[in-house]
C-alpha positions, 0 to 999 in steps of 0.5 A: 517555529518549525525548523523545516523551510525547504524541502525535496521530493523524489518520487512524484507518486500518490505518496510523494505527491501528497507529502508535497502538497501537505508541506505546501499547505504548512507553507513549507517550500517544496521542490520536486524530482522524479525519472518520468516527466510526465509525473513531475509536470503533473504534480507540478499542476497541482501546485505540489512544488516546483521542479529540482534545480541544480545548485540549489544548495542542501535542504532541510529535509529530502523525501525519499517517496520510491518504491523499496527496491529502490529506497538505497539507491536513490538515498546514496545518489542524493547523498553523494550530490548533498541534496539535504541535510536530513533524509527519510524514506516512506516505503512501508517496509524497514528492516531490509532497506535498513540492511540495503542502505548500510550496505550500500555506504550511506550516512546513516546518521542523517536518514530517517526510515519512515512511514506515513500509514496511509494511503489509496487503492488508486497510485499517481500524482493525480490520486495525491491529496494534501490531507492524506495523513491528517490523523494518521500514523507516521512511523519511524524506525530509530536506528543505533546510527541515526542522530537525535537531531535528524530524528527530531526534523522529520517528526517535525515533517510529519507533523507538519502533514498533519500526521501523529509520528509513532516510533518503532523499532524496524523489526516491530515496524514490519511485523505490524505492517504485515499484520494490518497492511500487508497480509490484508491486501494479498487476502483481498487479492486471493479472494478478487482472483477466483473472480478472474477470467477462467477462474472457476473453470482453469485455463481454457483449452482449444477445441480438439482438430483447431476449430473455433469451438462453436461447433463442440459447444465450447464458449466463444468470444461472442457469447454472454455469461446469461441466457434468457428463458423462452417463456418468461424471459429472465435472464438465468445466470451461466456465471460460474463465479456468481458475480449477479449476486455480488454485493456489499460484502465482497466488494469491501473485502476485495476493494485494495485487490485493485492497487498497482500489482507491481508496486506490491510485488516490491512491497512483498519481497521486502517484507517476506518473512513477517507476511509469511508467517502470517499467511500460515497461521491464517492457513492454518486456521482456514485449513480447520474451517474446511476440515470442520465444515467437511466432518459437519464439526460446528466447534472449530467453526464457532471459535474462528467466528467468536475470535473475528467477532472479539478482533473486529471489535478491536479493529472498530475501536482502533479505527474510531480512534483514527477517524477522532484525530483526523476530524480534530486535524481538520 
């Protein structure tokens, strides 16, 4: 039997919303809080619990489902309030708020640092689903401090969301986060931003003595990025970027360039380190591409697309595995 009856939820996001509405599924009674009211309500709709009430007494576990830069804060004002007797966080970076919570005076030998490993390019309760972490990994971070008994409750959580708990140190845990997570999606933002408005040509300029631009040839609001041929009438394509052309290949590889920027600038500046580290070994081998490409050198070429050949496929491997342990969870 499972040991967890009741829990609380702050944070009324995608994450927190859907560990809710897992644990509702599991049959598990979830009470929910979050600042903005409006989220609260919604998730509320959506059946993923009701909303906090004072008094209630400690329960069995509180999730903490806030962004990083907030993880400690919140974790010693519901400490301070007796909200559980066991708690966990789900930020997808684990060594600094380690660091903050010990700083910040908690109990750390009831907090679990976690992380389900899964997630949307789309944020908000609305985005929630209650199989999101049916198959996949929910990592947690052990520390010296922490009991074995609180440990042992939020694996039980976990589980009951339909996830496999995976343990990991928290400097292991931010070093993988990086690599497969983190460092992923600012390439797929690089990569989205020469897209961007005035990205291919630089900040636009005024036109010189303050006009409009009409009359020096200068791009105005009400131009189109086509023109259309006098004699055929096809429409020849003025889009520096070559957007027309786009297909399936960019449009995999930027697809995570949309998630909430905010919300990734925390996620970042927790995580600095192992993802900067990362990025320059990635420049490095970027940096021997263009060389080789300018010096018409193909070995250094051939070896970078012979190691993303041999990675891929370790990445398919991966992922089937994945996909294998979500269709048996459901």
């Amino acid at each position: 039997m499972s040991p967890i009856r009741r829990v609380v939820v702050i944070g009324c996001g995608l994450i927190g919303t859907s560990v809710a509405c897992a644990l509702r599924r599991a049959g598990v009674r979830v009470e929910l809080a979050d600042h903005d009211p409006w989220a609260l309500a919604q998730a509320a709709r959506m059946g993923a619990g009701t909303a906090l009430r004072a008094g209630a007494g400690p329960a069995d576990v509180v999730v903490i489902a806030t962004p990083p830069s907030s993880v400690a804060a919140v974790l010693r004002e519901a400490q301070d309030r007796g909200l559980g007797r066991v708690y966990t966080d789900v930020a997808s970076a684990k060594t600094r708020i380690l660091a903050e919570v010990e700083r910040g005076g908690c109990d750390l030998s009831c907090y679990v640092p976690g992380h389900p490993m899964a997630g949307r390019e789309v944020s908000g309760p609305g985005a929630a689903r209650a199989g999101l972490f049916e198959g996949r990994t929910w990592a947690l971070c052990p520390h010296p401090a922490l009991s074995p008994r609180a440990l042992r409750t939020v694996a039980a959580l976990a589980t009951a969301c339909g996830a496999e708990v995976r343990l990991l140190a928290p400097d292991v845990h931010d070093r993988a986060a990086a690599a497969v997570s983190h460092l992923p999606l600012v390439l797929s933002a690089a990569l989205a931003a020469r897209f961007a408005t005035g990205a291919q040509d630089g900040p636009a300029e005024p036109p010189p003595g303050g006009g409009t631009g009409a009359e020096t040839g200068a791009k105005t609001g009400t131009e189109t990025d086509y023109e259309v041929d006098a004699e055929t009438g096809w429409e020849a394509d003025r889009d520096a970027g070559g957007l027309s052309l786009a297909a399936g290949a960019l449009r995999d590889v930027t697809r995570v360039a949309g998630s909430p920027a905010g919300m990734w600038r925390d996620i970042l500046a927790h995580n600095a380190t192992p993802v900067a580290d990362l990025l320059d070994e990635l420049t490095r081998d970027l940096s021997r591409v263009a060389a080789a490409l300018r010096a018409a050198d193909d070995g250094p070429v051939a070896e970078v697309l012979a190691r993303g050949n041999e990675g891929h496929a370790r990445i398919v491997r991966a992922l089937s595995r994945t996909r294998e342990a979500e269709r048996a969870a459901s």
